[in-house]
Jmol script that loads the backbone (N, CA, C; Angstrom):
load data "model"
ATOM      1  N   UNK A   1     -30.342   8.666  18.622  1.00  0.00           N
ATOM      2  CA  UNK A   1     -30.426   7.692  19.695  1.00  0.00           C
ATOM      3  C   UNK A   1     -31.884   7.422  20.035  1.00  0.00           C
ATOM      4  N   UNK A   2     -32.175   6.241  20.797  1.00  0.00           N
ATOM      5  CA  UNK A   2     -33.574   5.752  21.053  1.00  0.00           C
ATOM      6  C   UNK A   2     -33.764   6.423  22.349  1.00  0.00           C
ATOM      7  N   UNK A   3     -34.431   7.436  22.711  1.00  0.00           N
ATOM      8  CA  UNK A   3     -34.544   7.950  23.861  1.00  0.00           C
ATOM      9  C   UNK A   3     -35.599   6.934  24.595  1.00  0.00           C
ATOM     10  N   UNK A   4     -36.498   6.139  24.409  1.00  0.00           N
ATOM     11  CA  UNK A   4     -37.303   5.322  24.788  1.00  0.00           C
ATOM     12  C   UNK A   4     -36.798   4.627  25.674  1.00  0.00           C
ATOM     13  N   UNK A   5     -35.676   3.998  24.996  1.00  0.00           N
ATOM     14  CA  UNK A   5     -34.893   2.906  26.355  1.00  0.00           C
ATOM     15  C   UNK A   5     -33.386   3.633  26.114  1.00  0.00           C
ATOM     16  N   UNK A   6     -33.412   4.466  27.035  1.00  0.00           N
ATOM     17  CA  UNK A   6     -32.046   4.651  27.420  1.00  0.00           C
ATOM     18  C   UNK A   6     -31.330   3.571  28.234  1.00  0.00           C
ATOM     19  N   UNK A   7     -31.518   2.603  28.596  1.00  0.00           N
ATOM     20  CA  UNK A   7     -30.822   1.371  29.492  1.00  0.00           C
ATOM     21  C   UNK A   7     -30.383   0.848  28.319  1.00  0.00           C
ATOM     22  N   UNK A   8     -31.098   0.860  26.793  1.00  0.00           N
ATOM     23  CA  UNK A   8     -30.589   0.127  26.169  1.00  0.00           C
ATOM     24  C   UNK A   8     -29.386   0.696  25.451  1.00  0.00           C
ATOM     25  N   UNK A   9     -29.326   1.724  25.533  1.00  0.00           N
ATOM     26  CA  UNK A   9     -28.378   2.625  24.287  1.00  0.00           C
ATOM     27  C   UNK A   9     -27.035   2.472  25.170  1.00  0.00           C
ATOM     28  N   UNK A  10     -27.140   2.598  26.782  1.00  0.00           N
ATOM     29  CA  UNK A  10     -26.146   2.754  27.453  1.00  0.00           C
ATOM     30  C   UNK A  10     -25.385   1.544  27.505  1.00  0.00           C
ATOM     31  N   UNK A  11     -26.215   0.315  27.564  1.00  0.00           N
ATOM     32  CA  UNK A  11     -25.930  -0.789  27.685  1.00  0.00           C
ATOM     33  C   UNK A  11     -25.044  -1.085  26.093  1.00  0.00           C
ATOM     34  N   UNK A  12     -25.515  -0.989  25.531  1.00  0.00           N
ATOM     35  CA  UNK A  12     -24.156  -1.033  24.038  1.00  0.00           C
ATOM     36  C   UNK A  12     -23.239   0.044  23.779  1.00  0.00           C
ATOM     37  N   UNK A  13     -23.487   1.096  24.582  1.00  0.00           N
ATOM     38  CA  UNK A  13     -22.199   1.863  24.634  1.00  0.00           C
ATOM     39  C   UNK A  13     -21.059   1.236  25.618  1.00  0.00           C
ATOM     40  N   UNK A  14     -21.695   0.795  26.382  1.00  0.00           N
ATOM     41  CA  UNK A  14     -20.800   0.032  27.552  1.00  0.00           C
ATOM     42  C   UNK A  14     -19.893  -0.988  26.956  1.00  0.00           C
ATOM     43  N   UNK A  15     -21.042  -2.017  26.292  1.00  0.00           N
ATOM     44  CA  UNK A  15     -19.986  -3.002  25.663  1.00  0.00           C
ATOM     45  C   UNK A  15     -19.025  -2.509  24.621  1.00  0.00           C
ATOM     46  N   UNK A  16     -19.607  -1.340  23.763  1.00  0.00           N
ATOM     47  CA  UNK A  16     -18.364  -1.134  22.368  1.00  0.00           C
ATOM     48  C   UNK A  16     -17.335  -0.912  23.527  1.00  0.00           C
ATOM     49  N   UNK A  17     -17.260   0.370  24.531  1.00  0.00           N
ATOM     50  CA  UNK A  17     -15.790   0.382  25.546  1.00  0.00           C
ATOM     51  C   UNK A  17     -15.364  -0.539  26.125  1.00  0.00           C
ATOM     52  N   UNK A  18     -16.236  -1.692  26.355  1.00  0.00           N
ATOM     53  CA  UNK A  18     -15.442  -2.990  26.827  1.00  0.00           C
ATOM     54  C   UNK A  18     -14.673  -3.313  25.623  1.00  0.00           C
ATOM     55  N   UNK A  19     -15.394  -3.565  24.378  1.00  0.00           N
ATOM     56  CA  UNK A  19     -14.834  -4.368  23.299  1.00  0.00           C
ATOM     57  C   UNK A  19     -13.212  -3.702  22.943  1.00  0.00           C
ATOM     58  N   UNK A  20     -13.204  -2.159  22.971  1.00  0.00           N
ATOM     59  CA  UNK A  20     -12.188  -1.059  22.551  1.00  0.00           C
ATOM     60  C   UNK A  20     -11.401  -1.305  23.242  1.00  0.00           C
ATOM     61  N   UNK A  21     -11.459  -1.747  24.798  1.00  0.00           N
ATOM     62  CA  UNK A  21      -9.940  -1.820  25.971  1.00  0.00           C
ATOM     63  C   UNK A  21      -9.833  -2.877  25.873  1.00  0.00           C
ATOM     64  N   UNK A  22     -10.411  -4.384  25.539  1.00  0.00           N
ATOM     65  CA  UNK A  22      -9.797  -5.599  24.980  1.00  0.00           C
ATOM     66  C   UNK A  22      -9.360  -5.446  24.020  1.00  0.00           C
ATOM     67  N   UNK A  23      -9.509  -4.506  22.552  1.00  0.00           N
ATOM     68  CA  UNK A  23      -9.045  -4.685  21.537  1.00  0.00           C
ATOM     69  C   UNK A  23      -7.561  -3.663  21.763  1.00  0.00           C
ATOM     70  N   UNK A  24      -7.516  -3.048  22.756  1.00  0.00           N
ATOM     71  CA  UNK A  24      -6.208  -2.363  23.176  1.00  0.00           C
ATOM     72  C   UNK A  24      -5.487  -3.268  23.486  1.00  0.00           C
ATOM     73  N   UNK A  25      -5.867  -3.812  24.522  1.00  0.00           N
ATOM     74  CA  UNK A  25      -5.045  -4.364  25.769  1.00  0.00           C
ATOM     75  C   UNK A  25      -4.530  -5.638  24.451  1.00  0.00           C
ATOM     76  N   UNK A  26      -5.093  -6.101  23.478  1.00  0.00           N
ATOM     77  CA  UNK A  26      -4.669  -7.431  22.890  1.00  0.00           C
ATOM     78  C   UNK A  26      -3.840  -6.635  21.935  1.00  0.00           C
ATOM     79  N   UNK A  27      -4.015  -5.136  20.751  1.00  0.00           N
ATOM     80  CA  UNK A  27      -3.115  -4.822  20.485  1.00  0.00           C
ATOM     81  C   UNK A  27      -1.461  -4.662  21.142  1.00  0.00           C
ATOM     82  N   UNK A  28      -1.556  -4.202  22.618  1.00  0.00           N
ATOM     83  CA  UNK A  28      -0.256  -4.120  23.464  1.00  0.00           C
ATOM     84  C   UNK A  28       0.092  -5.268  23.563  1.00  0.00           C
ATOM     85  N   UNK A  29      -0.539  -6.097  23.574  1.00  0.00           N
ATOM     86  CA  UNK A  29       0.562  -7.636  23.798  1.00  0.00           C
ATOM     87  C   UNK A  29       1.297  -8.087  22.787  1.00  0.00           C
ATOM     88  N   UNK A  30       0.097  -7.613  21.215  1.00  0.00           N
ATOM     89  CA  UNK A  30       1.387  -8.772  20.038  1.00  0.00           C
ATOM     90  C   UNK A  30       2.414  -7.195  19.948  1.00  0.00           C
ATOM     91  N   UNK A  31       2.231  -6.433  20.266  1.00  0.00           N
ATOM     92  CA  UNK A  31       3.832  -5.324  20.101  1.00  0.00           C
ATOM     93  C   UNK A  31       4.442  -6.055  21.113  1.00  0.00           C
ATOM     94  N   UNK A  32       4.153  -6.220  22.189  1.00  0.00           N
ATOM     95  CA  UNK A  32       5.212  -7.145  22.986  1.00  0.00           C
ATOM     96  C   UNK A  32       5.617  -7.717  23.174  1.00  0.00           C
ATOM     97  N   UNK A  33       5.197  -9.012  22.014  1.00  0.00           N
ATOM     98  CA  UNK A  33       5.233  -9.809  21.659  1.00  0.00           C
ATOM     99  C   UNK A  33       6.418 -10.104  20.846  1.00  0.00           C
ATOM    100  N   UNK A  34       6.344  -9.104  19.601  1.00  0.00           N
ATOM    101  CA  UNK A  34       7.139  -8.133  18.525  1.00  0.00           C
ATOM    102  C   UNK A  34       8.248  -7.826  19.036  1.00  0.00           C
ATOM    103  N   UNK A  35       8.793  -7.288  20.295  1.00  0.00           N
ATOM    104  CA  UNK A  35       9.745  -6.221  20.900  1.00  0.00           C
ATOM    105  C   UNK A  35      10.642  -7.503  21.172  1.00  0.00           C
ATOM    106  N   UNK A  36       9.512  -8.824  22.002  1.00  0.00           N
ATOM    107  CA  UNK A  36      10.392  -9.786  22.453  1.00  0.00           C
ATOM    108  C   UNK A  36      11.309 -10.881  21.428  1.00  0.00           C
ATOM    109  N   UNK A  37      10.816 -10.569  19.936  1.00  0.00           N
ATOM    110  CA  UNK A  37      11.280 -11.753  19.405  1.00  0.00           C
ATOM    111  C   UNK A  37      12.236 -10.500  18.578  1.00  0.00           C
ATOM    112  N   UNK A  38      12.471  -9.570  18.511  1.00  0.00           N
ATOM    113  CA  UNK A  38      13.079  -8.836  18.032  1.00  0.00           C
ATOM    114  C   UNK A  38      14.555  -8.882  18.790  1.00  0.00           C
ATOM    115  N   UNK A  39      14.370  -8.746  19.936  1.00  0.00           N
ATOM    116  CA  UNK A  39      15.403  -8.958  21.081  1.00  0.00           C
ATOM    117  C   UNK A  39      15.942 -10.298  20.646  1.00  0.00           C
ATOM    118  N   UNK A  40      14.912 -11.507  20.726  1.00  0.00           N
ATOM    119  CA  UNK A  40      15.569 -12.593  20.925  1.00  0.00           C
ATOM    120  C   UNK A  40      16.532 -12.722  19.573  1.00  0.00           C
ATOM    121  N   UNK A  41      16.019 -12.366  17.929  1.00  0.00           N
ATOM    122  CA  UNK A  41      16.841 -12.672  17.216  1.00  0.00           C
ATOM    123  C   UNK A  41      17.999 -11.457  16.927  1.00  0.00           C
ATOM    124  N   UNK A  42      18.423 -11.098  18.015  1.00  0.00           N
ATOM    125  CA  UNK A  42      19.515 -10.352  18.076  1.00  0.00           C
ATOM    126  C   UNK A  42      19.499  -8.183  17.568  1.00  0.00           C
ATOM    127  N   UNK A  43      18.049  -8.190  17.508  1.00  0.00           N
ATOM    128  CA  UNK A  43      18.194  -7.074  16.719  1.00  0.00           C
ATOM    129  C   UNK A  43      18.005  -6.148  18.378  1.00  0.00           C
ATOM    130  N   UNK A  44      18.406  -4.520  18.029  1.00  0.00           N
ATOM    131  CA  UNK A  44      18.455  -3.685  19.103  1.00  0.00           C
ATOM    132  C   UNK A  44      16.914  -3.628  19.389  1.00  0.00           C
ATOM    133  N   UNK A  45      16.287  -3.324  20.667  1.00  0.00           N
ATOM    134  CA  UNK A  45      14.261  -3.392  20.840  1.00  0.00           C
ATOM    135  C   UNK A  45      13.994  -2.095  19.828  1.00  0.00           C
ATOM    136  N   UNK A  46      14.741  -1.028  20.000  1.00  0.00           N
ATOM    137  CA  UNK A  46      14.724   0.302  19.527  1.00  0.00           C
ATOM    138  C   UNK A  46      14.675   0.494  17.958  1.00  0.00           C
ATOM    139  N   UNK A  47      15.001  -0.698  17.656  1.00  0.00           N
ATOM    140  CA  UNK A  47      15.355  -0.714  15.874  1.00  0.00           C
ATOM    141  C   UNK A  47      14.052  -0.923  14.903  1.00  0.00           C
ATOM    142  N   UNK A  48      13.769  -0.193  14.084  1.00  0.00           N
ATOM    143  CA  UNK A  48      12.579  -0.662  13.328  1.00  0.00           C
ATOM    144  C   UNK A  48      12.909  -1.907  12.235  1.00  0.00           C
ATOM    145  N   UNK A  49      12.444  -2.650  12.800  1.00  0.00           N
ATOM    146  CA  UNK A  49      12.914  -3.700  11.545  1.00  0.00           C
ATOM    147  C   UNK A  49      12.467  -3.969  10.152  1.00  0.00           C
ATOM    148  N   UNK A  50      11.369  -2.956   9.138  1.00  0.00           N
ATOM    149  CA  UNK A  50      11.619  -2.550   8.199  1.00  0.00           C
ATOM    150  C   UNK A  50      13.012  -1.411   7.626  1.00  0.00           C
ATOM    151  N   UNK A  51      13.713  -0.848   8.737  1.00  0.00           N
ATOM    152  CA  UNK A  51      14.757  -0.069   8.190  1.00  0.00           C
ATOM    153  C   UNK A  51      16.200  -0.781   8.643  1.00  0.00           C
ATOM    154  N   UNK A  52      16.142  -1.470   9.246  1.00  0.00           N
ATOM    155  CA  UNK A  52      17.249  -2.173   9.961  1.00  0.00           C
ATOM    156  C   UNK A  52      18.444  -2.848   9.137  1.00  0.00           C
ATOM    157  N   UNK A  53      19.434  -1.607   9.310  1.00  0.00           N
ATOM    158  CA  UNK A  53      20.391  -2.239   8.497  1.00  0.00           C
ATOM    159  C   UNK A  53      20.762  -1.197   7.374  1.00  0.00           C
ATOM    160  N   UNK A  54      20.159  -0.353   7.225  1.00  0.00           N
ATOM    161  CA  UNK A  54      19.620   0.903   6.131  1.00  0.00           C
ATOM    162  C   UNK A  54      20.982   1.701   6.769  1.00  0.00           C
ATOM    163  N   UNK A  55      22.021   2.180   5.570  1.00  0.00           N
ATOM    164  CA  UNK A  55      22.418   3.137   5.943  1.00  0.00           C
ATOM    165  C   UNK A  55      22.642   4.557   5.426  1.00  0.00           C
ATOM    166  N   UNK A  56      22.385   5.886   5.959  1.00  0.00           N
ATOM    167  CA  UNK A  56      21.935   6.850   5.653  1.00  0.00           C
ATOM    168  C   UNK A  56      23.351   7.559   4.578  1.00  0.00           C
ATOM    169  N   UNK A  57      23.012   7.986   3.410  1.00  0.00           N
ATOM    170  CA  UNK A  57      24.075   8.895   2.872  1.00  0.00           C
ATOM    171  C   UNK A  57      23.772   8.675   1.205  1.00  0.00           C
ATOM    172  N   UNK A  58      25.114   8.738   0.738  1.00  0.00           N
ATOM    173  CA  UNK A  58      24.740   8.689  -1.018  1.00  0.00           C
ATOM    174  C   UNK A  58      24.666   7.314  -1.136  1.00  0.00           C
ATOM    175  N   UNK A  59      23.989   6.805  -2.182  1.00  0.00           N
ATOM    176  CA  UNK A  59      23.832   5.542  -2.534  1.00  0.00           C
ATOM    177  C   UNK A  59      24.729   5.126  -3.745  1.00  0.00           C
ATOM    178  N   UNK A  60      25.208   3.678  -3.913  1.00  0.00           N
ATOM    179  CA  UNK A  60      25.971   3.294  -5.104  1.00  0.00           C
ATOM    180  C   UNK A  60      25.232   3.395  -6.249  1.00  0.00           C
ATOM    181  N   UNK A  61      25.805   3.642  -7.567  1.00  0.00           N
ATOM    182  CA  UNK A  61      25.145   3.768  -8.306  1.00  0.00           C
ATOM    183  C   UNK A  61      24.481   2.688  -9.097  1.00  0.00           C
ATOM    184  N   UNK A  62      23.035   2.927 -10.020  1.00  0.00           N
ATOM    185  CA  UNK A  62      22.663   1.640 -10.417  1.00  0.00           C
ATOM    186  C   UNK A  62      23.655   0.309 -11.402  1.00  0.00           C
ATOM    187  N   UNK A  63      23.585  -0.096 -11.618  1.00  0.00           N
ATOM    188  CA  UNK A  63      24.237  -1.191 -12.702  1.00  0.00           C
ATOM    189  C   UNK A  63      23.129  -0.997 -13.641  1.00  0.00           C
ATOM    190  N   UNK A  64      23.572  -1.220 -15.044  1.00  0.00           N
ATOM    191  CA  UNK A  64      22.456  -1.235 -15.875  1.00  0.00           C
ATOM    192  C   UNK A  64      23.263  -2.433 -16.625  1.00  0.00           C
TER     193      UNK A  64
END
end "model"
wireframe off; spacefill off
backbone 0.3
color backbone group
């Protein structure tokens, strides 16, 4: 660190934590975003919709 100007070092530590809780706060919205259109096209909020629909046990066998 530049011990010379500490106003300055603090001053861009300040902004990266500004930049980090906007880049939060905008991550939480498109998940909520996500949750809401998940709802709307009928799926449960709780459901991952890469597995959705997946059901657990033995599988059919291949066709060749």
């Amino acid at each position: 660190m530049d011990n010379r100007r500490p106003e300055l070092t603090k001053r861009q530590k300040e902004m990266a934590r500004l930049k980090k809780a906007q880049e939060k706060v905008e991550r939480r919205n498109v998940r909520q975003r996500e949750r809401e259109e998940r709802i709307a096209a009928g799926l449960p909020p709780d459901e991952d919709p890469d597995i959705a629909g997946i059901v657990p046990g033995p599988q059919p066998p291949l066709e060749e």
